[in-house]
C-alpha positions in Angstrom: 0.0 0.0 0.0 1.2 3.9 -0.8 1.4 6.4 2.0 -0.8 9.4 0.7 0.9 12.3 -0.6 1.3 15.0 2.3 -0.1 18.2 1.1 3.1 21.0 1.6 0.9 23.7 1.9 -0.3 22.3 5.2 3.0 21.2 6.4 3.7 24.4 5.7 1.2 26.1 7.3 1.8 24.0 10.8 5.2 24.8 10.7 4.5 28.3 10.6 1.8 27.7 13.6 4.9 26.0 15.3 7.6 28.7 15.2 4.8 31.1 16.0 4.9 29.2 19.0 7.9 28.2 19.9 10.4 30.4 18.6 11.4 31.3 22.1 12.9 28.0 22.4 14.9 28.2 19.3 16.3 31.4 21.1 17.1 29.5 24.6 19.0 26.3 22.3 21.0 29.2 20.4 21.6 31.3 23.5 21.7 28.6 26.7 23.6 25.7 24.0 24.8 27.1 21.0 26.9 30.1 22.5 28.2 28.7 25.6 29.3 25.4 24.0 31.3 27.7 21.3 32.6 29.5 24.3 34.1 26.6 26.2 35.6 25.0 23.1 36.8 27.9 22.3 38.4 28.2 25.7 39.4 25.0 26.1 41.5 25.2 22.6 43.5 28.3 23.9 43.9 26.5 27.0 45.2 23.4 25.8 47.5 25.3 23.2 48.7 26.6 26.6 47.9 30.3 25.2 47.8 33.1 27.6 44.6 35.0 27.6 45.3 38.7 27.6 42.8 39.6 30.1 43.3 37.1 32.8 46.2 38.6 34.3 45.1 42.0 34.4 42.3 41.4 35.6 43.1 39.5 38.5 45.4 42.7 39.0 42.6 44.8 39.2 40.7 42.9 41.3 43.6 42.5 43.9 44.0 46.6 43.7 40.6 46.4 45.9 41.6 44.2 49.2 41.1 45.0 52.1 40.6 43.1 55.2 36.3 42.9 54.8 36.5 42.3 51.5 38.6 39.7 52.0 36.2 38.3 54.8 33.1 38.6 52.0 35.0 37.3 49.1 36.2 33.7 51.2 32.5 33.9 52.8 31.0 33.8 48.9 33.3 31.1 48.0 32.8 28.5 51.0 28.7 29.1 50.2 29.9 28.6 46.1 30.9 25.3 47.4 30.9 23.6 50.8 28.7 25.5 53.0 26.0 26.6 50.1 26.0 24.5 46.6 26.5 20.9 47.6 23.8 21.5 50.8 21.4 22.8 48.7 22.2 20.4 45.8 21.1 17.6 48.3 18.3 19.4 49.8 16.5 19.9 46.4 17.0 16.5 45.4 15.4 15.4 48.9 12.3 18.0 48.7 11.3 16.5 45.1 11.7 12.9 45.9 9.6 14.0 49.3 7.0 15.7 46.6 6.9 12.1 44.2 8.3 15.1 41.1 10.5 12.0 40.2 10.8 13.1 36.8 12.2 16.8 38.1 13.9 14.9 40.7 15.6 13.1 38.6 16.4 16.3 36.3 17.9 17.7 39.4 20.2 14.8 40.4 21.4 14.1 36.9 22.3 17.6 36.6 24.1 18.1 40.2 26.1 14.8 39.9 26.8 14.5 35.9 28.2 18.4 36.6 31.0 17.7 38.8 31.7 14.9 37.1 32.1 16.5 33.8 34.3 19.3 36.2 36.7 16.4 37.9 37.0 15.1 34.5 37.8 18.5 32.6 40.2 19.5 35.3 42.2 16.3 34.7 42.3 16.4 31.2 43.2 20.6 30.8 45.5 20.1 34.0 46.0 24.0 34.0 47.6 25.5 36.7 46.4 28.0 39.5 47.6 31.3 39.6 50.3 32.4 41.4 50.2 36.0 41.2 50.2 36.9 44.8 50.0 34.9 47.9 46.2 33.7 48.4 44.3 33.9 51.9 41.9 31.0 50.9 45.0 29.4 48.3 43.7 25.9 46.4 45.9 23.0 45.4 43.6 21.4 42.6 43.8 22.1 38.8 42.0 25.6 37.8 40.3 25.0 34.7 37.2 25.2 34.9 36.4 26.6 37.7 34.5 23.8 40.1 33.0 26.9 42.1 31.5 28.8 39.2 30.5 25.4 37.4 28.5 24.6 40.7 26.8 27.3 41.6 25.9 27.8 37.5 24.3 24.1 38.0 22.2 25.2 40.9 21.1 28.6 39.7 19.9 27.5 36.5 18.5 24.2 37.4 16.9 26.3 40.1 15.6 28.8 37.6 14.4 26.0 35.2 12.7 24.3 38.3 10.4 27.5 38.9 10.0 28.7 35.5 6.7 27.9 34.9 5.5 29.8 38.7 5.6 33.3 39.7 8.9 32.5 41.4 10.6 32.6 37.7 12.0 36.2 37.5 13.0 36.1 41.2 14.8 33.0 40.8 16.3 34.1 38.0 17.4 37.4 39.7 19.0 35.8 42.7 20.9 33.3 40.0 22.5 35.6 38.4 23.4 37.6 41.4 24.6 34.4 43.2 26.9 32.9 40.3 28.1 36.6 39.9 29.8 36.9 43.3 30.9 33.1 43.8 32.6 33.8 40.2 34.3 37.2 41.5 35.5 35.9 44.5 37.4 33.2 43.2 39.0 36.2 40.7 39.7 38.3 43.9 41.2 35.5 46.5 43.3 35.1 43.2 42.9 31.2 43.1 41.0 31.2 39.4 41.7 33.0 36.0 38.8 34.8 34.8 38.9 32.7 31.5 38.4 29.5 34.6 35.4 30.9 35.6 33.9 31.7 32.1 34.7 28.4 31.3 32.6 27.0 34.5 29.8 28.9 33.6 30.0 27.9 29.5 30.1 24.4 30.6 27.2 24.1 33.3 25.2 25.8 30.6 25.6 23.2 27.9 24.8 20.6 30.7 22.3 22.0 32.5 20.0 23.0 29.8 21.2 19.8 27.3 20.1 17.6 30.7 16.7 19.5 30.7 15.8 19.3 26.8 16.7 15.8 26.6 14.4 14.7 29.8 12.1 17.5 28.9 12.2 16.9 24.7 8.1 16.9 24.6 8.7 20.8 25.3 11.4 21.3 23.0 10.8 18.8 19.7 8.5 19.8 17.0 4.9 17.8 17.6 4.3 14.7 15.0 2.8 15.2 11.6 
């Protein structure tokens, strides 16, 4: 037996109906995916070339022009909650809350995301093997690889899986808000205790983009893949 012919115009016309729709999410896969995976590799290529970024330095300069005894007593407080004493707490309590709810699909988002993200960081750190800086003398001073940075790679995966979490609530913009005001400061304080390159942190945020949002269209792809003829 023959399939009948599908009539163009009408494929047409419901693809139309479907970026009319959904061209937001074309716009989140080029912005969230598409950019930040181009930014890591393109990181990761200098790094592994063992090329110096120009702006890494300096920077770090600048940001060591600033200390002072509080800031210093901010920065290190920023980076124990990027890490220990925020991210991997809060990692765990999310996880718990959604398996106490029975949102096993989310809860799964939210562990595979967590765990596959240091992972992907112990991993990357081995394989770049880049060294810390040694600029000046650190007051919180690290003894692991630098890129990418494991502090600004965390706290990326538990903003946005956060903000992904509550997008569809009123809770969206204020998560969204905090995120970025969270990932901000746990990035600059590893730049100001002077154990991370900038290009470390931009590389930790490039990277828990990709995963983050790949992890979410893959478990989520009813939302994301164009509905059936």
């Amino acid at each position: 037996m023959h399939e009948a012919p599908v009539d163009s115009r009408s494929e047409a016309a419901g693809l139309r109906r479907w970026l009319a729709h959904n061209a937001w999410r074309l716009v989140w896969l080029f912005v969230g995916v598409l950019l930040p995976l181009a930014g890591f590799v393109s990181l990761a290529d200098e790094i592994h070339e063992a090329e110096a970024f120009h702006f890494d330095d300096a920077l770090l300069w600048k940001m060591h022009a600033l200390a002072s005894p509080g800031l210093n007593n901010f920065f290190v407080l920023m980076s124990k909650l990027g890490y220990q004493w925020g991210v991997i707490p809060v990692d765990v309590l999310i996880v718990v809350v959604l398996l106490v709810m029975r949102r096993w699909r989310k809860a799964a988002f939210a562990t595979t995301a967590f765990v596959g993200s240091a992972l992907l960081n112990l991993g990357s750190k081995q394989i770049f093997q880049r060294e810390r800086p040694g600029l000046w003398e650190s007051v919180a001073p690290e003894s692991t690889f630098s890129f990418p940075s494991g502090h600004a790679m965390g706290s990326m995966t538990l903003a946005l899986t956060v903000v992904l979490l509550l997008w569809n609530t009123r809770w969206r913009w204020p998560a969204l808000c905090a995120a970025a005001t969270f990932t901000g400061l746990v990035g600059l304080a590893r730049v100001y205790l002077g154990v991370h390159y900038p290009s470390d942190i931009l590389g930790g945020w490039c990277a828990a983009l990709v995963w983050v949002l790949g992890v979410y269209m893959v478990m989520f792809r009813r939302r994301w893949s164009l509905p059936a003829p």
